[in-house]
C-alpha angles and dihedrals in degrees: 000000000000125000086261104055094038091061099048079038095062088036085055093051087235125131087221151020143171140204102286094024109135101227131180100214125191108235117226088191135039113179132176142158147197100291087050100019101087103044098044079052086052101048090041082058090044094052113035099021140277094272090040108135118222106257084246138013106196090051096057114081119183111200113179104205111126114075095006113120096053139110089232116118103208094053083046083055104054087054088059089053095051092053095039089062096038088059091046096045092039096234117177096191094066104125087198114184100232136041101240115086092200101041141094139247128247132160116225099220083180099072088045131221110286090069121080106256089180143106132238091267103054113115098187115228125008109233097054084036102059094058089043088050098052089253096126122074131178112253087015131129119234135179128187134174103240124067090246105067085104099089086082087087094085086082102054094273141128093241107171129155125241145177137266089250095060087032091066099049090047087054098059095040104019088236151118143192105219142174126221126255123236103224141221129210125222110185113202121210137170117014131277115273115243103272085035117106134174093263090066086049090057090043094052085047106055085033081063096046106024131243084285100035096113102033110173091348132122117248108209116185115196151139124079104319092075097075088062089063119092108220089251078065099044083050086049092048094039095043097058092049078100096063087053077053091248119171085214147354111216128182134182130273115241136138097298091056096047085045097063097026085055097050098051099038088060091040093051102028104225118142108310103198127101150182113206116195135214138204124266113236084238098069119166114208126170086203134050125181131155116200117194100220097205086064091062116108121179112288135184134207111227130216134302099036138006089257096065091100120180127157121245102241087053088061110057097119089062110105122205142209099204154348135248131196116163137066128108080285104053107009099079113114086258094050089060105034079065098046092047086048092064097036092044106128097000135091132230128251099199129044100272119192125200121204111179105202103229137020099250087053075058087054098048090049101052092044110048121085129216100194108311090341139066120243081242089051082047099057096041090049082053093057099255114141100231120198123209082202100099108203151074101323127157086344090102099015105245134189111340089270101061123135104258101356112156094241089174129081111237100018118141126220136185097209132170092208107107114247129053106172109133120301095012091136111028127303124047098231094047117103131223123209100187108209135159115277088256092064090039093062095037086060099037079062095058109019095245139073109297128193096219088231096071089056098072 
């Protein structure tokens, strides 16, 4: 069996499965947040009753990430629902966005967004959060409701999106039915070139395949490249499966996963037990690609879908608006010391925005020191308007207000979120070119898209 099947195999209590099988799976994670929140805690009343408890409360976590630094009431509001029904349910793993467990939230537009507005439990966006949080085990089951829940595979785990509709009823029995997915296999082999980051991988990858290539499929990446990939890649590669339509990413489990799983599990003090899996030596793929790592270049997805791939050298005559960094995708550390490391010393041309994902990526940022500077003090001397707000941002446009968005029809933006289809961030009529946080910057330098390499 694949990693895929032996962990819905093991979820399923079979011995065995195989792709098309019908499964009901036990889930060892529900999460969900304040787009998605409300209406999987609406349908969970509606079905098992107004005083209904959640099947388990320590496997349920409620991350509000998504419309939360906005003026606008009604997103205000959902944060309020989700933390009405944590308090009745007594949930622990609610990342609520302010200290007080009874009160309401309420954005102060007054002080502006480059200065924190939240409270000591908020843990930013979701997706980054989960893993810092010790959410994230290897074996283990997870749903979440937002597509890209699937970057979770990057530990070892069956990480896939639903709907509100499934959400809810996983919140009242803790179960599934599931089908499973057919997989394909991406073998990984040499080591990424200086200026070459995961997210060209993943964009190779989808440009290969197409933004539906691997619809309701699992995407396995394996073979000795892996062990070049630093868990904050693997999170880049695992969390865009869902832009080739994929229904997971999975990796194998290997030092480098215990090793972070390990760290935040104790920090944190979830459950700290796990059951990796491996591969059996009889794998089945319907799809079977190698991609020599050291032959990537930096590439970029034009508008208007992730498949669009050209490489950035091709592109030069592309001119730009503005640039993006942030998002579950490009707003890990790693994801900004490269993208200081281009921009040190140098300003922007375009307006550039920075949204680190979670609190403690804001942390890192302001503490560590590149010479007599911080990275943060890097990137502001730069130009780049740096918030202090972790979260969604401008990744998926939002309420008017919204840090980033692209208010403006016909505005083009380099950008390292993960999705780039019409209207993604902000006006209909915008366009999105997604890139690694290395081209971003080189092109945030010139105006115009950049391969990072000419930028030394």
């Amino acid at each position: 069996m694949t990693l895929t099947e032996k962990i819905l195999a093991r979820a399923a209590g079979k011995p065995r499965v195989q792709a098309g099988d019908n499964i009901w799976v036990s889930a060892d994670v529900l999460m969900t947040h304040d787009v998605c929140g409300p209406g999987t805690i609406g349908v969970f009343h509606r079905e098992f009753g107004k005083t209904a408890k959640v099947w388990d409360r320590q496997k349920v976590v409620i991350i509000p990430d998504h419309y939360i630094f906005t003026a606008d009431s009604k997103s205000n509001r959902n944060v309020d629902i989700l933390r009405e029904f944590s308090r009745e349910q007594g949930l622990p793993y609610f990342y609520d966005v302010i200290d007080d467990p009874n009160g309401n939230w309420v954005y102060d537009a007054a002080k502006g967004n480059l200065r924190r507005q939240y409270g000591s439990r908020y843990a930013g966006v979701c997706h980054a959060a989960l893993p810092a949080k010790g959410h994230t085990r290897p074996g283990e089951i997870l749903f979440g409701t937002d597509s890209h829940t699937c970057m979770a595979g990057a530990f070892n785990q069956f990480a896939t999106g639903i709907g509100n509709t499934d959400a809810g009823f996983v919140m009242g029995t803790g179960k599934l039915l599931i089908k499973v997915p057919e997989t394909m296999r991406f073998r990984l082999e040499g080591k990424l070139q200086p200026g070459v980051m995961a997210k060209d991988l993943i964009l190779h990858v989808i440009g290969e395949i197409g933004f539906d290539g691997a619809t309701y499929r699992a995407m396995q990446f394996d073979g000795p490249g892996v062990t070049s990939l630093s868990m904050d890649d693997r999170m880049t590669v695992a969390n865009m499966a869902i832009e080739a339509g994929g229904k997971n990413a999975i990796f194998p489990f290997d030092a480098r996963t215990a090793e972070y799983v390990d760290a935040r599990v104790q920090l944190n003090g979830t459950k700290s037990h796990y059951e990796p899996v491996e591969a059996d030596t009889d794998q089945s793929f319907v799809y079977d690609m190698v991609v020599d790592l050291s032959k990537l270049e930096p590439t970029v997805a034009c508008h208007p879908d992730p498949g669009q791939r050209k490489k950035a050298r091709e592109m030069g005559n592309m001119k730009l608006d503005r640039a993006y960094l942030g998002s579950c995708t490009g707003g890990k550390t790693s994801d900004f010391v490269e993208f200081a490391r281009v921009l040190r010393g140098k300003k922007v041309v375009i307006d550039t925005f920075g949204v680190p994902a979670t609190p403690d990526i804001v942390r890192d940022l302001q503490t560590t020191y590149w010479g007599d500077k911080t990275i943060w003090d890097v990137l502001v001397d730069a130009g780049v308007r740096m918030t202090e707000n972790a979260g969604c941002a401008a990744c998926l446009g939002g309420p008017v207000d919204t840090f980033g968005r692209m208010n403006q029809p016909g505005l083009k933006c380099i950008s390292a979120t993960n999705r780039n289809f019409p209207g993604r961030m902000g006006d209909k009529e915008s366009q999105v070119f997604l890139a690694s946080p290395a081209t971003v910057a080189a092109s945030a330098l010139t105006g115009h898209v950049t391969d990072p390499r000419d930028c030394r």
